[in-house]
PyMOL Python script that loads the backbone (N, CA, C, O; Angstrom):
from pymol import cmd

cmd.read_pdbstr("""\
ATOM      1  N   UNK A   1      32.174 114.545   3.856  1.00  0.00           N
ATOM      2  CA  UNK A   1      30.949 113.911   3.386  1.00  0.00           C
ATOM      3  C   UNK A   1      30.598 114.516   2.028  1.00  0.00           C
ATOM      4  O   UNK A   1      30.539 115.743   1.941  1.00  0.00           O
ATOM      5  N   UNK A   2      30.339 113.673   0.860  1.00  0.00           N
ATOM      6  CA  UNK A   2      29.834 114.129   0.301  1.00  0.00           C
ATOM      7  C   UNK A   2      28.224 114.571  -0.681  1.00  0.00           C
ATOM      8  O   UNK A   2      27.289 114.242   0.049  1.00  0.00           O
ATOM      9  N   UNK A   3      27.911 114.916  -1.446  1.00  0.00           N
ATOM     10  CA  UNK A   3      26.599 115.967  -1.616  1.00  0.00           C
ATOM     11  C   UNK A   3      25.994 114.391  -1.878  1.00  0.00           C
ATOM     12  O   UNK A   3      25.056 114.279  -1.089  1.00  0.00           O
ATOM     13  N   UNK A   4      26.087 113.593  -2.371  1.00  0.00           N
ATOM     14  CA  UNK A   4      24.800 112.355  -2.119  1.00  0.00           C
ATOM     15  C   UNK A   4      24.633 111.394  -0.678  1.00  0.00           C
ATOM     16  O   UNK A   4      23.582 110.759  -0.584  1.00  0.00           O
ATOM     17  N   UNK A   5      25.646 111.277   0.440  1.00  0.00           N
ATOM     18  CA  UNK A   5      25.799 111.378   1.329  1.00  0.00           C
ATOM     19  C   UNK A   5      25.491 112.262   2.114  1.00  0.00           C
ATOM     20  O   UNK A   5      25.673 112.037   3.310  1.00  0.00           O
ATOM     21  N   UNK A   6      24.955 113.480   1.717  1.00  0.00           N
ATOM     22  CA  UNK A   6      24.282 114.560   2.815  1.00  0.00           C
ATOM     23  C   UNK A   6      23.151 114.583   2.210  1.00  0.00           C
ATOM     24  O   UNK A   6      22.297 114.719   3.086  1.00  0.00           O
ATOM     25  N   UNK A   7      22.562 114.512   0.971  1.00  0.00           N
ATOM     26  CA  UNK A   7      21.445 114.308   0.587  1.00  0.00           C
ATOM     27  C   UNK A   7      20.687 113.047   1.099  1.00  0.00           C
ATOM     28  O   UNK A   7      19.575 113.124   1.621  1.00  0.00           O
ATOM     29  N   UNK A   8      21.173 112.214   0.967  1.00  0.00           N
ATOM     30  CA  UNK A   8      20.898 110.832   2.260  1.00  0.00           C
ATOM     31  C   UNK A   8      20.720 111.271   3.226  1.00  0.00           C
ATOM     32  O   UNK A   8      19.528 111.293   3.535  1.00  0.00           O
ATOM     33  N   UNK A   9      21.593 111.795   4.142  1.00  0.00           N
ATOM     34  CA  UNK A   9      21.258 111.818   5.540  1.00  0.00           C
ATOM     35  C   UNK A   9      20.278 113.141   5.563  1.00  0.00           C
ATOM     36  O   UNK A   9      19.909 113.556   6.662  1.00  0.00           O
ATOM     37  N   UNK A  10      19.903 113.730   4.501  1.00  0.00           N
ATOM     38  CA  UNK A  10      18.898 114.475   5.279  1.00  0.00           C
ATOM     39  C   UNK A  10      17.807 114.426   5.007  1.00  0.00           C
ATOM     40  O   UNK A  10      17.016 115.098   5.669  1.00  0.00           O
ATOM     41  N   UNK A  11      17.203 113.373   3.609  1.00  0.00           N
ATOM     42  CA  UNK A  11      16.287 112.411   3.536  1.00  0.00           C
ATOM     43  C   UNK A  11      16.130 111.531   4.803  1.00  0.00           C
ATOM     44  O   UNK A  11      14.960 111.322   5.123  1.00  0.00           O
ATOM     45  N   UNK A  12      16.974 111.043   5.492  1.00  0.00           N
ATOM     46  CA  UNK A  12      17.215 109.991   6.554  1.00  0.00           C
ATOM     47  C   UNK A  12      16.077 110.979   8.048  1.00  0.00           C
ATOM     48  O   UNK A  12      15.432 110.393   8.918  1.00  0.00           O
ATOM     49  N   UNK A  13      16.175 112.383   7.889  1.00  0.00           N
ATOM     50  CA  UNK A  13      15.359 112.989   9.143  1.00  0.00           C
ATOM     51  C   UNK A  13      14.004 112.992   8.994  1.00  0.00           C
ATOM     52  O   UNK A  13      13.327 113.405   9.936  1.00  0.00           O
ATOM     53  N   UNK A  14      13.402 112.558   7.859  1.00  0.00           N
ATOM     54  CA  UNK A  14      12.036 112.122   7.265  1.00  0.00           C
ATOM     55  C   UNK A  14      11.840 111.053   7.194  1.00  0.00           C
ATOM     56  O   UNK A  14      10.830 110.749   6.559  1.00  0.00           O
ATOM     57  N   UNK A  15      12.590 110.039   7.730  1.00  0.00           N
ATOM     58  CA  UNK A  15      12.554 108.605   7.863  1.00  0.00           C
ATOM     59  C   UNK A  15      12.327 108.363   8.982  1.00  0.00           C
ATOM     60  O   UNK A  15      13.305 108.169   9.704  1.00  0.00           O
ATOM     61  N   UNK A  16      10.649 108.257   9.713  1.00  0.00           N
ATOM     62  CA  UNK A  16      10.850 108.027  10.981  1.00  0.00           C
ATOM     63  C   UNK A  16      10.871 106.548  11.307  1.00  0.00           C
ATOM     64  O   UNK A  16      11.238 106.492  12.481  1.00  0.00           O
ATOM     65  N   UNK A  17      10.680 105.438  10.895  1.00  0.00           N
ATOM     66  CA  UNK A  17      10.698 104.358  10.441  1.00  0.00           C
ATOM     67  C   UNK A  17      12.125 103.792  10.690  1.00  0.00           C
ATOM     68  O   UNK A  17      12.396 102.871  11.461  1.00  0.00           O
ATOM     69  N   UNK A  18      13.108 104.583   9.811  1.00  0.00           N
ATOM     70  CA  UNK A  18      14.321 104.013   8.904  1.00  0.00           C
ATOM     71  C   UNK A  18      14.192 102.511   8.687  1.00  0.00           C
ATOM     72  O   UNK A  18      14.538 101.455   9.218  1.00  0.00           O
ATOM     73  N   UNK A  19      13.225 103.150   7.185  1.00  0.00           N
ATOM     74  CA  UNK A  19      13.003 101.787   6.360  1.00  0.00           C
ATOM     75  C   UNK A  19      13.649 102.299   5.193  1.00  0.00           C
ATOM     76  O   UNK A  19      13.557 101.549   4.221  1.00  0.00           O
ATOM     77  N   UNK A  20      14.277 103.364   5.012  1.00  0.00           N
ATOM     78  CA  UNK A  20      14.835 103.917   3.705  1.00  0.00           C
ATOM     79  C   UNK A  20      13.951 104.269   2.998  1.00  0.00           C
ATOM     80  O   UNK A  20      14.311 104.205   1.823  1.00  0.00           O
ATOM     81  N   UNK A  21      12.278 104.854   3.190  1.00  0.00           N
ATOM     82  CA  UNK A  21      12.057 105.115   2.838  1.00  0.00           C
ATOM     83  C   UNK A  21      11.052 106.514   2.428  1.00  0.00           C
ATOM     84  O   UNK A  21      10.017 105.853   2.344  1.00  0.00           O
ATOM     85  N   UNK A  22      10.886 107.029   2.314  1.00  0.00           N
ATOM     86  CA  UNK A  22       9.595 108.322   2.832  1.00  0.00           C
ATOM     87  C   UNK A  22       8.126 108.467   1.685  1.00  0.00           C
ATOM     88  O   UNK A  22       8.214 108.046   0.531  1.00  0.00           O
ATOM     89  N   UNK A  23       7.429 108.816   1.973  1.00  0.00           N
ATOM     90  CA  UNK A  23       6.008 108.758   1.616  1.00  0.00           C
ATOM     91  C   UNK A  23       5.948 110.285   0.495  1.00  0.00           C
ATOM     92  O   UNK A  23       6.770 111.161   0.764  1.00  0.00           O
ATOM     93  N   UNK A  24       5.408 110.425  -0.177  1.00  0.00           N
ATOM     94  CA  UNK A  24       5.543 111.245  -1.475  1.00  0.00           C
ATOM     95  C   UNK A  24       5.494 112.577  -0.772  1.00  0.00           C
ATOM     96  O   UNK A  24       6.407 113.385  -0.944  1.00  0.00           O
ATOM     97  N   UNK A  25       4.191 112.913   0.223  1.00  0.00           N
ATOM     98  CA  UNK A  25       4.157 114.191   0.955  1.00  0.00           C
ATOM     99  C   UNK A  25       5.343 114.407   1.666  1.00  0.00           C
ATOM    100  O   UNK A  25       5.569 115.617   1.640  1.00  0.00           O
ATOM    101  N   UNK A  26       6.480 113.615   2.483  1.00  0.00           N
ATOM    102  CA  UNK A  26       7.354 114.177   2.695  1.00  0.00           C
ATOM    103  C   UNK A  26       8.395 114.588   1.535  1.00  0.00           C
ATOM    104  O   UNK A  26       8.905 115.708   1.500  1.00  0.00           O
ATOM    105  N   UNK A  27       8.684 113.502   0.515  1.00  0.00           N
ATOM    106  CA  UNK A  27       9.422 114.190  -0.908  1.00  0.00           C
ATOM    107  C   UNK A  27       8.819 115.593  -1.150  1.00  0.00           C
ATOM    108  O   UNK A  27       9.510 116.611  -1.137  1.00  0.00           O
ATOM    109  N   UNK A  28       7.781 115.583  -1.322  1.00  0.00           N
ATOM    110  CA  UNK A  28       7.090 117.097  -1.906  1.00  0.00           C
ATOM    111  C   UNK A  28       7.643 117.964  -0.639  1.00  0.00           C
ATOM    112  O   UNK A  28       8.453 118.755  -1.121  1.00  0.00           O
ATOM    113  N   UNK A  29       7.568 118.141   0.624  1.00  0.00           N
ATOM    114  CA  UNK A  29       7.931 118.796   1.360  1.00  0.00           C
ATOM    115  C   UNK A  29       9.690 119.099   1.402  1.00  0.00           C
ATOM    116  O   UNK A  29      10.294 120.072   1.854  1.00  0.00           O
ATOM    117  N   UNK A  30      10.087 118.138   0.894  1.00  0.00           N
ATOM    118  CA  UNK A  30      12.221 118.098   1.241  1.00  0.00           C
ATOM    119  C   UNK A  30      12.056 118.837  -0.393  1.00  0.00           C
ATOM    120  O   UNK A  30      12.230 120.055  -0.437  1.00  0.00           O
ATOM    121  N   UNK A  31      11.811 118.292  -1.369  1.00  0.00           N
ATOM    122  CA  UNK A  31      11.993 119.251  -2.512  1.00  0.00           C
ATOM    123  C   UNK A  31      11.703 120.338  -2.913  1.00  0.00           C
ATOM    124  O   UNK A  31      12.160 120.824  -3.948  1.00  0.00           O
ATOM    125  N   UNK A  32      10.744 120.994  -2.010  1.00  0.00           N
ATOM    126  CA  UNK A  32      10.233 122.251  -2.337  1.00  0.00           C
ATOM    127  C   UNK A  32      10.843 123.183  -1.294  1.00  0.00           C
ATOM    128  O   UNK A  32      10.747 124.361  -1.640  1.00  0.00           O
ATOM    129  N   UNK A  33      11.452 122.995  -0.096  1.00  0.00           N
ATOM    130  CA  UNK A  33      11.580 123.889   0.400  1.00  0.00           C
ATOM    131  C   UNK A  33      12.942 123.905   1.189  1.00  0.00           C
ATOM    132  O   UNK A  33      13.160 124.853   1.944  1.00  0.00           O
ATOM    133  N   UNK A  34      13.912 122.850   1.039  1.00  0.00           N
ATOM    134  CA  UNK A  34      15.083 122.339   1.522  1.00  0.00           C
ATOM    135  C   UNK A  34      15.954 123.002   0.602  1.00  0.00           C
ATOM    136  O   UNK A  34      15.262 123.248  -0.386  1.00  0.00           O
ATOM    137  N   UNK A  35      17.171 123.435   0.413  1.00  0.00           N
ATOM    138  CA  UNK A  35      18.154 123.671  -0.210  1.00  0.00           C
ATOM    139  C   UNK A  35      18.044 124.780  -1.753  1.00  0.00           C
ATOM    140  O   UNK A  35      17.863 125.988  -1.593  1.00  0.00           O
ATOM    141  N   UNK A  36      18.136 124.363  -2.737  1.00  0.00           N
ATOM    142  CA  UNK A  36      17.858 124.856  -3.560  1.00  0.00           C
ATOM    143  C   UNK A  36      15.842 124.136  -4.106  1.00  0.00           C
ATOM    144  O   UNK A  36      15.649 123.000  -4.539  1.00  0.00           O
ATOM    145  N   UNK A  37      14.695 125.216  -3.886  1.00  0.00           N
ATOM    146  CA  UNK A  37      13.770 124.469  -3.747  1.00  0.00           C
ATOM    147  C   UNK A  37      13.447 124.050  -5.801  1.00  0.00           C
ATOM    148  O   UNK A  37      14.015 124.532  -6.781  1.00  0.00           O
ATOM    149  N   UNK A  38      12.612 123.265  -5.739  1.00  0.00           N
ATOM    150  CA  UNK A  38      12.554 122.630  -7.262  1.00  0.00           C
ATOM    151  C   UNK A  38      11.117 123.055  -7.338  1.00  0.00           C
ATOM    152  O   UNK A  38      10.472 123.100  -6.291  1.00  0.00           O
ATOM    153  N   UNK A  39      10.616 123.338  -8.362  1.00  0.00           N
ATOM    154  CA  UNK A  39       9.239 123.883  -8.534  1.00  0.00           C
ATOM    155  C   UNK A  39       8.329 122.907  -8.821  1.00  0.00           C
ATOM    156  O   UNK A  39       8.523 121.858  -9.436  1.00  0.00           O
ATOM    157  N   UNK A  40       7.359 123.310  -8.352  1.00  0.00           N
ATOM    158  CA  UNK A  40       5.916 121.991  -8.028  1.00  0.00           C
ATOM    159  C   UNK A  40       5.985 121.172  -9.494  1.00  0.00           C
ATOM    160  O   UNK A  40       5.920 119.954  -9.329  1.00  0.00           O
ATOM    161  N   UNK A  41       6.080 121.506 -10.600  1.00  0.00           N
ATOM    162  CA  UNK A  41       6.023 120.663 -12.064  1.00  0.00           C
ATOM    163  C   UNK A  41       7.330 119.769 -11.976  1.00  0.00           C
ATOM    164  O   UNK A  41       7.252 118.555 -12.164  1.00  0.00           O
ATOM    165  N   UNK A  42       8.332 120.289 -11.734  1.00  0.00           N
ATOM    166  CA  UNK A  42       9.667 119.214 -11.255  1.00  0.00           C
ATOM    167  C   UNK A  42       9.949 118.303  -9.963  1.00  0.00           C
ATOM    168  O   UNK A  42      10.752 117.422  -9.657  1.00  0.00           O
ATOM    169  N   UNK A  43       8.799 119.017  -9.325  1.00  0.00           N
ATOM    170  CA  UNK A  43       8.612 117.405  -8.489  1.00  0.00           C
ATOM    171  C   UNK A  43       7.435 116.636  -8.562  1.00  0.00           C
ATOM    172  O   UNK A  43       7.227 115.494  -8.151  1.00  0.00           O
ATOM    173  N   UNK A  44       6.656 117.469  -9.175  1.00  0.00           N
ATOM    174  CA  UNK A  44       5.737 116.318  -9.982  1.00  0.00           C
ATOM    175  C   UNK A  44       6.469 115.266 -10.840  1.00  0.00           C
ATOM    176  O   UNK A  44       6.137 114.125 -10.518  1.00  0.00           O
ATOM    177  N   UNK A  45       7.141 115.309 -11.584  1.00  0.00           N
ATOM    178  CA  UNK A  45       8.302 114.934 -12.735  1.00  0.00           C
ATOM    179  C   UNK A  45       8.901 113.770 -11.752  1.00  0.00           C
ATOM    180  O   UNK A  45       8.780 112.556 -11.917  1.00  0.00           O
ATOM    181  N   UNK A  46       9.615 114.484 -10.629  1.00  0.00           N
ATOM    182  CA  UNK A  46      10.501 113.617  -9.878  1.00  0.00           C
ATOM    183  C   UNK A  46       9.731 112.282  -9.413  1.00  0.00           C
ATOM    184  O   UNK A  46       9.994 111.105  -9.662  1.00  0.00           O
ATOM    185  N   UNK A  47       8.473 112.975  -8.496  1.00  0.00           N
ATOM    186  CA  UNK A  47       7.810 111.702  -8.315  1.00  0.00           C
ATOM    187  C   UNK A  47       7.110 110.821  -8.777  1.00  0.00           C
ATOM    188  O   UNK A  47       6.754 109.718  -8.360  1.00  0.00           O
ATOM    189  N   UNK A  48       6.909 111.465  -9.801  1.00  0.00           N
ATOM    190  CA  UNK A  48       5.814 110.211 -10.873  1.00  0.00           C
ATOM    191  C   UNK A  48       7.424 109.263 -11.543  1.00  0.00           C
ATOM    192  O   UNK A  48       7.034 108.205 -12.036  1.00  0.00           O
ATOM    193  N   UNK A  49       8.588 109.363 -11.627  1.00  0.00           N
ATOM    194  CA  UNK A  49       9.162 108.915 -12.296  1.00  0.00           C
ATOM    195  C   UNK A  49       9.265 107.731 -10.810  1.00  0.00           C
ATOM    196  O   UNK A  49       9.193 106.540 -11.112  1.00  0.00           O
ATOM    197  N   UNK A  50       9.383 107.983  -9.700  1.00  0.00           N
ATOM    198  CA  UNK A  50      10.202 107.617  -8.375  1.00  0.00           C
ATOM    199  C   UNK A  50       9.257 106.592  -7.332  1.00  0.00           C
ATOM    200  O   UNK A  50       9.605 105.627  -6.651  1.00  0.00           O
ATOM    201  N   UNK A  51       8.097 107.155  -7.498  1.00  0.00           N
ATOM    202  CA  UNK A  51       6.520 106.407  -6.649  1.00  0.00           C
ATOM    203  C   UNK A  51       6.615 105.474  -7.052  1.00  0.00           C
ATOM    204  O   UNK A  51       6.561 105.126  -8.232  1.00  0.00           O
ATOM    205  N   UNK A  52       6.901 104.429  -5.409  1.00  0.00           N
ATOM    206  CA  UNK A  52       6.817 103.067  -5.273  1.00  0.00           C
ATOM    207  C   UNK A  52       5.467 103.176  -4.080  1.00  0.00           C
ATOM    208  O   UNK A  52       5.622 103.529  -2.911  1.00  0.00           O
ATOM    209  N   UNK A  53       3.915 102.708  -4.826  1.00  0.00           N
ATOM    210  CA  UNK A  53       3.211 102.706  -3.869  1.00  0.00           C
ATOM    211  C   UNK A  53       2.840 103.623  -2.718  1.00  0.00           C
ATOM    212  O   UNK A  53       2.262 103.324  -1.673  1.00  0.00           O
ATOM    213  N   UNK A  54       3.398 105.075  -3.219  1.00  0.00           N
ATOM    214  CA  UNK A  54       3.022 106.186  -2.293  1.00  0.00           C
ATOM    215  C   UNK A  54       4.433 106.499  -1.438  1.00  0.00           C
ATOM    216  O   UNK A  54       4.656 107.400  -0.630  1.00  0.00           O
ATOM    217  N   UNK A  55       5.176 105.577  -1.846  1.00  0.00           N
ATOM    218  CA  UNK A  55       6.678 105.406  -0.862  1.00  0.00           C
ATOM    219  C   UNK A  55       8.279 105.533  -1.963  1.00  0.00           C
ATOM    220  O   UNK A  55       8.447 105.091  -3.100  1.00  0.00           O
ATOM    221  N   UNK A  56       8.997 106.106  -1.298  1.00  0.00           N
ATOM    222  CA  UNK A  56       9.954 106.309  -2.156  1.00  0.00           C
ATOM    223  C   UNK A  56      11.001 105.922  -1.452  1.00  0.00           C
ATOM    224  O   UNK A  56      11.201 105.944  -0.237  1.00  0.00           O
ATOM    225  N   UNK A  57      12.027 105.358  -2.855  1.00  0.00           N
ATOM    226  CA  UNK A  57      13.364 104.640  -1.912  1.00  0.00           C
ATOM    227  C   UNK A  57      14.581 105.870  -1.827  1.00  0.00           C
ATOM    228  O   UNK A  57      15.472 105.799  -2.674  1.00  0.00           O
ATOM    229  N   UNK A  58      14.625 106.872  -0.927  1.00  0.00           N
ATOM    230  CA  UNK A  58      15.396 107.807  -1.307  1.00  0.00           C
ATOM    231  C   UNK A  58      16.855 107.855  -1.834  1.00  0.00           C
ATOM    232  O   UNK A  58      17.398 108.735  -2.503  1.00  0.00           O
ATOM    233  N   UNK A  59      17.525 106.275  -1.198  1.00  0.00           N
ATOM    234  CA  UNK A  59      18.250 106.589  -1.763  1.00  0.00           C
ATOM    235  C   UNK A  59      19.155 106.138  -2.981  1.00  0.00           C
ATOM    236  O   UNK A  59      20.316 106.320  -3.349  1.00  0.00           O
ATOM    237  N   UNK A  60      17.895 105.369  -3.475  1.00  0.00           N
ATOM    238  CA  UNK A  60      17.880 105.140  -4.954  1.00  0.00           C
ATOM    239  C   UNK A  60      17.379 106.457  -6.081  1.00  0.00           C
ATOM    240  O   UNK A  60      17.597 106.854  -7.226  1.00  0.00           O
ATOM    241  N   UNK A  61      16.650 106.751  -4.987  1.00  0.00           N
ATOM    242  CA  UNK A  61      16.434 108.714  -5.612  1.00  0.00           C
ATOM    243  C   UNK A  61      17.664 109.486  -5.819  1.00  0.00           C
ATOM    244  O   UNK A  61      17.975 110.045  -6.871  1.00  0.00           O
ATOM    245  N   UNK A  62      18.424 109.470  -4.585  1.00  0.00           N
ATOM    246  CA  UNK A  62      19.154 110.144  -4.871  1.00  0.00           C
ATOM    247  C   UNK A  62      20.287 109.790  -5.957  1.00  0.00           C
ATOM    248  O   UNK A  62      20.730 110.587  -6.784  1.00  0.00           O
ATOM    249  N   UNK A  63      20.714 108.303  -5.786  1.00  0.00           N
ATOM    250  CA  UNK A  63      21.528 107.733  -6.832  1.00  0.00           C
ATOM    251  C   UNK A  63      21.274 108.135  -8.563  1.00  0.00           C
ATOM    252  O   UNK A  63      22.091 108.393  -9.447  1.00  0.00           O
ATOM    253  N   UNK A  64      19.912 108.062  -8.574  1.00  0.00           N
ATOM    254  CA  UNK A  64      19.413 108.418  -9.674  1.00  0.00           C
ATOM    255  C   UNK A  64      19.528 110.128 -10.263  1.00  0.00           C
ATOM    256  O   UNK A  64      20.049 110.414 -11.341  1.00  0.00           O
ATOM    257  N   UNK A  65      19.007 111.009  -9.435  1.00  0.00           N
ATOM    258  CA  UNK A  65      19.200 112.262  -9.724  1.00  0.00           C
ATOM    259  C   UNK A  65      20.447 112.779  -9.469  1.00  0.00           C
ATOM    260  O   UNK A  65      20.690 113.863 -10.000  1.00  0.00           O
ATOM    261  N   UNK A  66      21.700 112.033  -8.467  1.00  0.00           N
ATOM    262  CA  UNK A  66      22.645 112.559  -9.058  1.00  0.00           C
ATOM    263  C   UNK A  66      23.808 111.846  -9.916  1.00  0.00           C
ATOM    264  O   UNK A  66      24.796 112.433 -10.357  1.00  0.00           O
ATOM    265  N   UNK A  67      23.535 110.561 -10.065  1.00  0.00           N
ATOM    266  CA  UNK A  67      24.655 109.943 -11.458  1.00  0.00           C
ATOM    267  C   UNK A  67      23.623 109.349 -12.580  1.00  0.00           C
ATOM    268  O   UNK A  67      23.918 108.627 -13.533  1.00  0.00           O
ATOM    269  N   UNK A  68      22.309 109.857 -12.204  1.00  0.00           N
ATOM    270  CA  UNK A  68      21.697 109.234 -13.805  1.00  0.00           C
ATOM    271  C   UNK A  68      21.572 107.658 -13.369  1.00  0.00           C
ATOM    272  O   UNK A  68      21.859 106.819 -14.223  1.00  0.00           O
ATOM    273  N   UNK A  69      21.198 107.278 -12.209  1.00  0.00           N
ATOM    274  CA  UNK A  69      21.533 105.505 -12.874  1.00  0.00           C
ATOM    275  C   UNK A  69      20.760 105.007 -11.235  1.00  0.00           C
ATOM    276  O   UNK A  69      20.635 103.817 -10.947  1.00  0.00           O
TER     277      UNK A  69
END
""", "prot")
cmd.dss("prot")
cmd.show_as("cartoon", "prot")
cmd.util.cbc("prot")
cmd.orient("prot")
């Protein structure tokens, strides 16, 4: 598996829904304290670029933060 494929699926355990999508307080929670954590101004950054209506498509997030696109 690889790192945008595990980044998916572990966005996917904050999906209680699985609508593909999660609500900004869970982003703020997976980015700050999951893996390597990102500091509160870089996920401010992340989510103001990413906020669809309080909801985020993660894994258009992730597509984005890891090939740029």
């Amino acid at each position: 598996m690889d790192r945008p494929e595990r980044l998916i699926r572990a966005f996917g355990n904050f999906d209680g829904d699985k609508s593909g999508r999660v609500n900004t307080e869970a982003m703020v929670t997976i980015l700050t304290t999951l893996g390597s954590p990102l500091s509160e101004e870089e996920v401010k950054e992340f989510i103001a670029d990413a906020d669809e209506d309080g909801w985020i498509d993660y894994k258009k997030f992730v597509n984005t933060v890891v090939f740029g696109s």
